[in-house]
C-alpha positions in Angstrom: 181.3 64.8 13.4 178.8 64.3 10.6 176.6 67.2 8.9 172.8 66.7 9.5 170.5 67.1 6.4 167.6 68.3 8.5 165.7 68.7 5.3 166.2 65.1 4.3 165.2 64.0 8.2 162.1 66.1 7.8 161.8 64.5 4.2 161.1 68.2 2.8 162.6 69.4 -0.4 164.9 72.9 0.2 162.3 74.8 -1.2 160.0 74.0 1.5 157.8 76.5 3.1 157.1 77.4 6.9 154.0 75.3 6.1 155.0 72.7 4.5 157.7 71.9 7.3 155.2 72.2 10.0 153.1 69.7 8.3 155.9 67.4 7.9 157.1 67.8 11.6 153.6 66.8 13.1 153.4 63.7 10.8 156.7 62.3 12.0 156.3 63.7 15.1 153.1 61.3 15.6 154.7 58.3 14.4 157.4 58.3 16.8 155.8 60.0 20.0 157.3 58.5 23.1 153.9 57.9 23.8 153.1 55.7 21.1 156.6 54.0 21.3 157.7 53.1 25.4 160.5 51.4 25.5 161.5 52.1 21.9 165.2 53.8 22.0 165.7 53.7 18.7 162.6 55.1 18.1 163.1 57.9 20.9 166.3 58.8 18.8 164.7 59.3 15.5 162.0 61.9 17.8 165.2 63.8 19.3 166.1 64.5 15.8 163.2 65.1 14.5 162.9 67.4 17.0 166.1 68.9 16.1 165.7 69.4 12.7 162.5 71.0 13.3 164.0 73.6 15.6 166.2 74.7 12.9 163.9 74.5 9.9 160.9 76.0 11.3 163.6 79.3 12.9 163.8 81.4 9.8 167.0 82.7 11.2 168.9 79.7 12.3 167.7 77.9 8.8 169.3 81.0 7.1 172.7 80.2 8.8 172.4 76.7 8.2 171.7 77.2 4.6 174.5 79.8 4.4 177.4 77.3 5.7 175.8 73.7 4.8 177.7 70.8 4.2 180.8 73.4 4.4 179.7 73.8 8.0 183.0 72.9 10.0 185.2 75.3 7.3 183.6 78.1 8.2 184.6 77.4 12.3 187.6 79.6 13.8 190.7 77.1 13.3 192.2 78.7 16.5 190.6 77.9 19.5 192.9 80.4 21.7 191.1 83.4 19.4 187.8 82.0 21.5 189.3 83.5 25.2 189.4 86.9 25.8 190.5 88.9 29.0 189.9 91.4 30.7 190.3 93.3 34.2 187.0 95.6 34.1 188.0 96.9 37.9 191.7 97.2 38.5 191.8 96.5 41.9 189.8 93.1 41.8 190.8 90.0 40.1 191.2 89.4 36.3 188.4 87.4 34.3 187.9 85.8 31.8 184.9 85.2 28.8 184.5 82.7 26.3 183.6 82.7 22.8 183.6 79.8 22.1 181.2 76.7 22.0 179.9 76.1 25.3 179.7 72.3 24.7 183.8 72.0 24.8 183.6 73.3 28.4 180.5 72.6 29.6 178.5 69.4 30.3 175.3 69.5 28.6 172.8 67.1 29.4 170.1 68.2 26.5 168.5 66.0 24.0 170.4 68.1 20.5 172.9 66.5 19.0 177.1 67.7 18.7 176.5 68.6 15.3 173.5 71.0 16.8 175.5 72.4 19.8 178.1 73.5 17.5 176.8 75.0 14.5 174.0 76.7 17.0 175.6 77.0 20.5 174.9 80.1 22.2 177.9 81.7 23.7 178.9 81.0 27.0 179.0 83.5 30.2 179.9 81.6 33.3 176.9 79.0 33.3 174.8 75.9 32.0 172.3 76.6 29.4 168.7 75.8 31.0 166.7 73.3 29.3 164.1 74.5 27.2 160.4 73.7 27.3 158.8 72.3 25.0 156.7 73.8 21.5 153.0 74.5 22.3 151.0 73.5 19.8 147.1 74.7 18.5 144.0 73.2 17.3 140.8 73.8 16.8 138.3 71.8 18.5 134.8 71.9 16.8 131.8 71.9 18.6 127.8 72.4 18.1 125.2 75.0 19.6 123.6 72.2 21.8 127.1 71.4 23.0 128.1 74.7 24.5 124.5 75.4 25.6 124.5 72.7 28.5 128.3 71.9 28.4 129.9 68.3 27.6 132.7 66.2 26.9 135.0 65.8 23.9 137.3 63.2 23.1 139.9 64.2 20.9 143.0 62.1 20.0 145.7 65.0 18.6 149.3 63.2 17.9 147.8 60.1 18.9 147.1 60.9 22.3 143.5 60.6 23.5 142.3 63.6 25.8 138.8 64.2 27.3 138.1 67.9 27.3 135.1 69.7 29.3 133.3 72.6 27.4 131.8 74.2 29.7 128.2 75.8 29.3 128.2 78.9 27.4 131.5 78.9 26.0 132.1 80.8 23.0 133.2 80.8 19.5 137.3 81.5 19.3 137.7 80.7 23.5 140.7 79.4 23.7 141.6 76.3 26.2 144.6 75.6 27.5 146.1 72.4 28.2 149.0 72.6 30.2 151.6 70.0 29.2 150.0 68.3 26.4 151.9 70.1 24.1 155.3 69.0 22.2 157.7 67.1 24.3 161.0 69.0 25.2 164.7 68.4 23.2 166.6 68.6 25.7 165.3 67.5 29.3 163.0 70.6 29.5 159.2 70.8 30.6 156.4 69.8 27.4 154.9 72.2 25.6 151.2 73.0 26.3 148.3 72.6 24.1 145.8 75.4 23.0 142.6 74.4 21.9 140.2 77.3 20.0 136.6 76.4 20.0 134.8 77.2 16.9 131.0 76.8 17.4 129.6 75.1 14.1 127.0 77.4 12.7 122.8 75.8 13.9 120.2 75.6 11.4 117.6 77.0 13.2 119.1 79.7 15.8 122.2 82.5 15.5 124.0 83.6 18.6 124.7 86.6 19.5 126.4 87.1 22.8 124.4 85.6 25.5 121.6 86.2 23.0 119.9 83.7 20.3 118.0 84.6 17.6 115.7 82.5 15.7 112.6 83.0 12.8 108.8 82.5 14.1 106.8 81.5 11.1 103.2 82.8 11.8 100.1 82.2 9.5 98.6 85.5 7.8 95.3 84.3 9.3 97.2 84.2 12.8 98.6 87.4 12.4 95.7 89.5 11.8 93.1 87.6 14.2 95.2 86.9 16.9 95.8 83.6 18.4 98.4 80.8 19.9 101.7 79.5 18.0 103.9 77.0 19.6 107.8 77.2 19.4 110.5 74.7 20.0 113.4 76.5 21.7 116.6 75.2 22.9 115.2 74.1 25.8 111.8 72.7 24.9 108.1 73.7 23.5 106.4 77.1 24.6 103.6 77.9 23.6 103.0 82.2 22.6 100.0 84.9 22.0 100.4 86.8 18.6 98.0 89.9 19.2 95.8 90.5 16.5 97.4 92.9 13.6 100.9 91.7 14.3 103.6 92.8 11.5 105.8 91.2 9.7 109.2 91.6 11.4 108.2 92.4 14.7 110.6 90.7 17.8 108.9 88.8 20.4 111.5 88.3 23.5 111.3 84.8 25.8 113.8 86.3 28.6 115.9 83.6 30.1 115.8 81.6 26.6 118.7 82.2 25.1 122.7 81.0 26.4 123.9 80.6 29.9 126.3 83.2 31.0 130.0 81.8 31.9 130.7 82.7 35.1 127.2 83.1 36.9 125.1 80.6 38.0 121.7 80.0 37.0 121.7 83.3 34.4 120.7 83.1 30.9 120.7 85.8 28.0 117.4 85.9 26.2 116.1 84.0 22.9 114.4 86.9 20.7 112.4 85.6 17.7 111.3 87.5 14.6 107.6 86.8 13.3 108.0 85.7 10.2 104.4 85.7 8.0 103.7 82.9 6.0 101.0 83.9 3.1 98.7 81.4 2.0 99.2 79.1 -1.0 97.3 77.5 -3.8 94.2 79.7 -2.9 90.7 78.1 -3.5 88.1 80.4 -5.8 86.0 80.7 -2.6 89.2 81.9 -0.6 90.2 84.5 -3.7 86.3 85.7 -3.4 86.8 86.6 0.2 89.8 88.4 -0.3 88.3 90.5 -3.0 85.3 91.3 -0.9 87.9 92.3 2.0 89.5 94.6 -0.4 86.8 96.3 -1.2 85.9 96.9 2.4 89.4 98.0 3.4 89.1 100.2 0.3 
């Protein structure tokens, strides 16, 4: 039986880090997806053991035993097979038993994907029965998505590992949710179920409004002239144009609230947090020598 260089499969030096093996596992592990290869059993090989090779590289305890042993793997086996059977008789009136120690492979069929070198450098020990198949690795991403998005819900496409998925976001999810899809993770080694995928949504920051919540918050630019006298501005929310009173004397700062304006809330149907803008006074520019007579004279009646 030949020794696997799982580093040399993975095309990573020794030195490699957790990272830098997970990086190299998800480029191969693209290139030679079932998926993207049907009908390919050469290429459905070269997946089983890149598989393989990841399962020990990425496990910082089996990589530790296989860097321990190495190419020196099959020296440090027991030479004496009988050593592997032990018995016993734990109730002295029933019958005697047996355990084995031993590499389940040499007395059990095993139908998974791993290879002999594999089942025998990493075999768990047997009690009686078949080792189950494993599922597959999950596997995350995370799927950006804008303000407008989440507000009235949509559609992605995403292609991860050269698949191509259509995901729904629905309306108000939020930043970090986490989606799963069951499944559409990592295919299994060894005849098990795939892996899922887990998709966090990160909600790309908007130039004009902040959530918070169900909440969103935005700036109201109001003209001096506006804010002392009174009168109408007109706002575009998320939603559309509405037009707002300022009473006269309004200061700088103060929070207007448009209830129902701001995010729908997951889970209820037709509810909406509220969109609460701050007035924002814009002083006049590039003053005339008219306008900076007028504001004397108004000082000098305020004083």
């Amino acid at each position: 039986m030949n020794y696997k260089d799982y580093y040399k499969i993975l095309g990573v030096e020794k030195s490699a880090n957790q990272k830098e093996v997970k990086k190299a596992f998800r480029k191969l592990a693209a290139k030679y997806h079932p998926d993207k290869n049907p009908d390919n059993k050469a290429s459905e090989a070269k997946f089983k053991e890149i598989n393989e090779a990841n399962e020990v590289l990425s496990d910082p305890q089996k990589r530790a035993q296989y860097d321990r042993m190495g190419s020196n793997w099959q020296n440090q086996r027991r030479t004496s097979r009988n050593d592997d059977w032990k018995g016993h008789n734990p109730n002295p009136n029933g019958p005697f038993t047996y355990e084995y120690d031993g590499n389940p492979s040499e007395i059990f069929d095993d139908e998974g994907g791993f290879s002999d070198f594999f089942k025998q450098f990493f075999g768990n020990r047997a009690r009686g029965r078949q080792s189950r198949a494993r599922k597959g690795k999950d596997v995350t991403y995370e799927l950006e998505v804008s303000l407008e998005e989440v507000l009235i819900g949509s559609q992605k496409i995403i292609q991860p590992d050269g698949q191509t998925l259509k995901v729904s976001i629905k309306p108000g999810t939020k930043n970090g949710q986490k989606l799963k899809l069951k499944g559409k993770g990592y295919p299994s080694a060894n005849g098990g179920n795939n892996g899922d995928m887990y998709l966090i949504i990160k909600v790309l920051p908007n130039s004009f409004f902040a959530r918070e919540g169900n909440d969103l918050h935005a700036k109201l630019n109001v003209q001096l002239y506006t804010a002392v006298l009174g009168g109408k501005v007109q706002f575009t929310t998320m939603k559309g144009k509405v037009n707002l009173n300022i009473t006269p004397g309004t200061a700088h700062g103060k929070q207007l609230r448009l209830k129902g304006k701001g995010m729908p809330i997951q889970g209820s149907k037709n509810e909406f947090g509220d969109l609460i803008l701050s007035i924002q006074i814009e002083m006049p520019k590039d003053l005339s020598p008219k306008e900076i007579q007028l504001f004397q004279e108004l000082k000098k009646l305020r004083q």
